[in-house]
C-alpha positions as CSV (number, residue, x, y, z in Angstrom):
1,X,8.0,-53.9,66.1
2,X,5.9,-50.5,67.1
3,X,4.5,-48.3,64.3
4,X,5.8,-45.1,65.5
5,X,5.0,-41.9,63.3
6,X,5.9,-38.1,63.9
7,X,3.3,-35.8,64.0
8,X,4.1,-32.8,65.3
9,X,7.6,-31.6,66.1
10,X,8.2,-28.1,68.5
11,X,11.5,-26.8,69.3
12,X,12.5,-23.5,71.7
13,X,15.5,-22.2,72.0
14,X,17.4,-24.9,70.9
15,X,20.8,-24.1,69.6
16,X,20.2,-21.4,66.5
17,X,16.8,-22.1,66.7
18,X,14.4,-19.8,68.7
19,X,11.1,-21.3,68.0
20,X,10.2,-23.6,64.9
21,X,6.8,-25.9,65.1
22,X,6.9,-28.5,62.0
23,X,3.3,-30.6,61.4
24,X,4.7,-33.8,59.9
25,X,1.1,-34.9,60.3
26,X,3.3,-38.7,60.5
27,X,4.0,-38.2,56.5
28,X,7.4,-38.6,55.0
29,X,9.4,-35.1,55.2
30,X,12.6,-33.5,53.6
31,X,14.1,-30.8,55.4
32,X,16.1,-28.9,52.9
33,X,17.6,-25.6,53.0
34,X,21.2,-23.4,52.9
35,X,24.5,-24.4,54.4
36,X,23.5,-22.7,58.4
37,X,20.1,-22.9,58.2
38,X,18.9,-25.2,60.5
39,X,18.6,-28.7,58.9
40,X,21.1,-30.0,61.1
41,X,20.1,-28.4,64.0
42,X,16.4,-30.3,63.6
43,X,17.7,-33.6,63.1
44,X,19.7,-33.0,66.7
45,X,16.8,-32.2,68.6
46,X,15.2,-34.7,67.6
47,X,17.9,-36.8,69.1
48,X,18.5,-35.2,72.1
49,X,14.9,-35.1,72.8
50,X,15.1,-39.0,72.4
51,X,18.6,-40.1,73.6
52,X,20.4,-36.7,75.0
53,X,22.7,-36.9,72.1
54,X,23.3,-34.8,69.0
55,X,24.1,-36.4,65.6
56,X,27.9,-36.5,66.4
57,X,26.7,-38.8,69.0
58,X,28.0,-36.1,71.4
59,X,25.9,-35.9,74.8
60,X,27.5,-32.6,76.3
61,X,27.0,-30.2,73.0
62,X,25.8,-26.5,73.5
63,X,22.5,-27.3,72.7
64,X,21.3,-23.5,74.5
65,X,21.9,-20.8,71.7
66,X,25.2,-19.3,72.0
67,X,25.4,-15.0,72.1
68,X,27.7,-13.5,69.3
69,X,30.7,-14.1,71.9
70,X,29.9,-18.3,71.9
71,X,28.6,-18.1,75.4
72,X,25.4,-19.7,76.3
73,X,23.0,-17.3,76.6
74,X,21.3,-17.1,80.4
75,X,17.3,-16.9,79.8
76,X,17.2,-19.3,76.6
77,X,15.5,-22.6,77.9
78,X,16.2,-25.5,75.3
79,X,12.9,-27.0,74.7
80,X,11.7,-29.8,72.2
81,X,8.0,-31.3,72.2
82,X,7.4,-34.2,70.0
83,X,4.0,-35.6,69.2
84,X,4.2,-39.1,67.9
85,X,1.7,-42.1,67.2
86,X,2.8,-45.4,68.4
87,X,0.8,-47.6,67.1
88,X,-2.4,-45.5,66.5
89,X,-1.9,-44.3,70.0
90,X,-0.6,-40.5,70.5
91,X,2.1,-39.6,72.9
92,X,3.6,-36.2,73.6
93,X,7.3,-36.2,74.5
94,X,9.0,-33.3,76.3
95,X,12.7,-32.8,77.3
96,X,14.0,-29.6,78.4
97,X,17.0,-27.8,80.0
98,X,15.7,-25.1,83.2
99,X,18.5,-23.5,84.4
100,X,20.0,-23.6,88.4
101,X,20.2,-20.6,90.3
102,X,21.6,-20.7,93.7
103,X,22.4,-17.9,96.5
104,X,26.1,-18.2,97.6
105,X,26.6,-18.0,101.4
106,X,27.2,-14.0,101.7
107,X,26.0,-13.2,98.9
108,X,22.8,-11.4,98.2
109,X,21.5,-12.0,94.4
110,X,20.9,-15.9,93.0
111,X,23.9,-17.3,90.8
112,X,23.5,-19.2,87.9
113,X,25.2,-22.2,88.1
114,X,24.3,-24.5,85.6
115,X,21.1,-26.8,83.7
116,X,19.4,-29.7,84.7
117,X,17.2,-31.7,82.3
118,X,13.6,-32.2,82.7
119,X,11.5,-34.2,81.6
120,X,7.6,-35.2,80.4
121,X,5.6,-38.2,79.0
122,X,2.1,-36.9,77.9
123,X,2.9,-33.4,80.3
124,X,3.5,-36.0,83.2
125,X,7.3,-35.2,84.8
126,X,9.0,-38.2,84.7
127,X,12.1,-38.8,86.2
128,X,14.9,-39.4,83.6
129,X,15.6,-42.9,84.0
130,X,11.5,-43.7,83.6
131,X,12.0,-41.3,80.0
132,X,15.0,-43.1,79.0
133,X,12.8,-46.0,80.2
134,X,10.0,-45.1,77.7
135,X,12.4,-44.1,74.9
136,X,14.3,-47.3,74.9
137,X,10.8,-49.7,75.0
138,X,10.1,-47.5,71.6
139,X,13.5,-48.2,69.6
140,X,16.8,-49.1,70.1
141,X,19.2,-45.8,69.6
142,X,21.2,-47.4,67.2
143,X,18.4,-48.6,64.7
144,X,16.8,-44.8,64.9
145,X,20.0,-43.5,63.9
146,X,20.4,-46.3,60.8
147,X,16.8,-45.4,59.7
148,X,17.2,-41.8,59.7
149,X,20.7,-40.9,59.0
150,X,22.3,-42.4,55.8
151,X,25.6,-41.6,57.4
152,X,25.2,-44.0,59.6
153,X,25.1,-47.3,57.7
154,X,27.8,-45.9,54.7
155,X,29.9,-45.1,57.6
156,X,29.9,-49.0,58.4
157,X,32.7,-51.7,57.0
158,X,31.2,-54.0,53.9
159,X,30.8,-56.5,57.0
160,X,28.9,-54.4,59.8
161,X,27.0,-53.2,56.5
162,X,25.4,-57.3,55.7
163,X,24.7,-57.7,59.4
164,X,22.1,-54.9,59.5
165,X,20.9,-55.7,56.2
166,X,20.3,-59.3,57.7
167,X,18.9,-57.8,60.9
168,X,16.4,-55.6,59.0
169,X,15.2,-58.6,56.6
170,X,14.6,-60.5,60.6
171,X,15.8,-63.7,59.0
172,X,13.5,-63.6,55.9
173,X,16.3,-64.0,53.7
174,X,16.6,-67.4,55.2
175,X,13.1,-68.8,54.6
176,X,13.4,-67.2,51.2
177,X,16.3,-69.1,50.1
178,X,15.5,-72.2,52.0
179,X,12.7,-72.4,49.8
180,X,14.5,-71.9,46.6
181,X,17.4,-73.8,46.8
């Protein structure tokens, strides 16, 4: 299994968010703070920078900021930067959302129409199935969100619940009671 630690964490436009920049410095961190604040909205771009999902596992949320009407506001590029160390080694992650503008046949002024995602590895563009690629070689989605979400495992049946405790201990509970009994 990688050693994978967060250093640095940069986030643009990304829901309420305009521009935060967090040095985790790859220490343990608690985000704390009032109901609306922002804690929540951390934790998703984190996720969506990694898997293109929010923590309601929901892959087409309004991650551009929203104007006082709940329309996405034309302009506002989401952005999230992520510096990790894999295993002493730093890597700079990227995803973004850069908006479409087309001219209409007959029509004078560009149209927006729309975001695509893009995409970086150490400020290369990658295409997204090389990031998801990347992403997937690091962790499985599944055991980032058990590791940083407690919902996520107390949400579980008693069942589901022993499986990833078994999975975690990689069969070391076996040679442990082998040995004993």
């Amino acid at each position: 299994m990688k050693h994978i630690s967060l250093y640095r964490l940069e986030i643009y436009h990304f829901k309420g968010i305009k521009h935060l920049e967090i040095y985790f410095q790859g220490k343990d961190a608690r985000i704390s703070g009032r109901n609306a604040s922002g804690k929540s909205s951390v934790y998703d771009a984190v996720l969506w920078l990694l898997f293109g999902r929010d923590s309601r596992n929901a892959a087409n949320a309004d991650f551009k900021p929203l104007d006082a009407t709940g329309k996405p506001i034309i302009g506002a590029e989401p952005c999230v930067t992520a510096t990790l160390t894999i295993d002493g080694k730093q890597t700079v992650l990227r995803r973004a959302l850069t908006e479409v503008w087309s001219t209409p046949k007959g029509q004078a002024e560009k149209v927006y129409t729309g975001d695509k995602g893009a995409y970086w590895i150490d400020d290369v563009p990658k295409a997204e199935g090389d990031y998801k690629k990347f992403v997937a070689s690091l962790l499985p989605e599944a055991q980032f969100r058990l590791i940083t979400n407690y919902e996520e495992f107390m949400g579980k049946n008693t069942q589901e619940k022993r499986l990833v405790l078994l999975g975690i201990a990689d069969n070391g509970v076996d040679a442990i009671l082998s040995e004993r009994f």
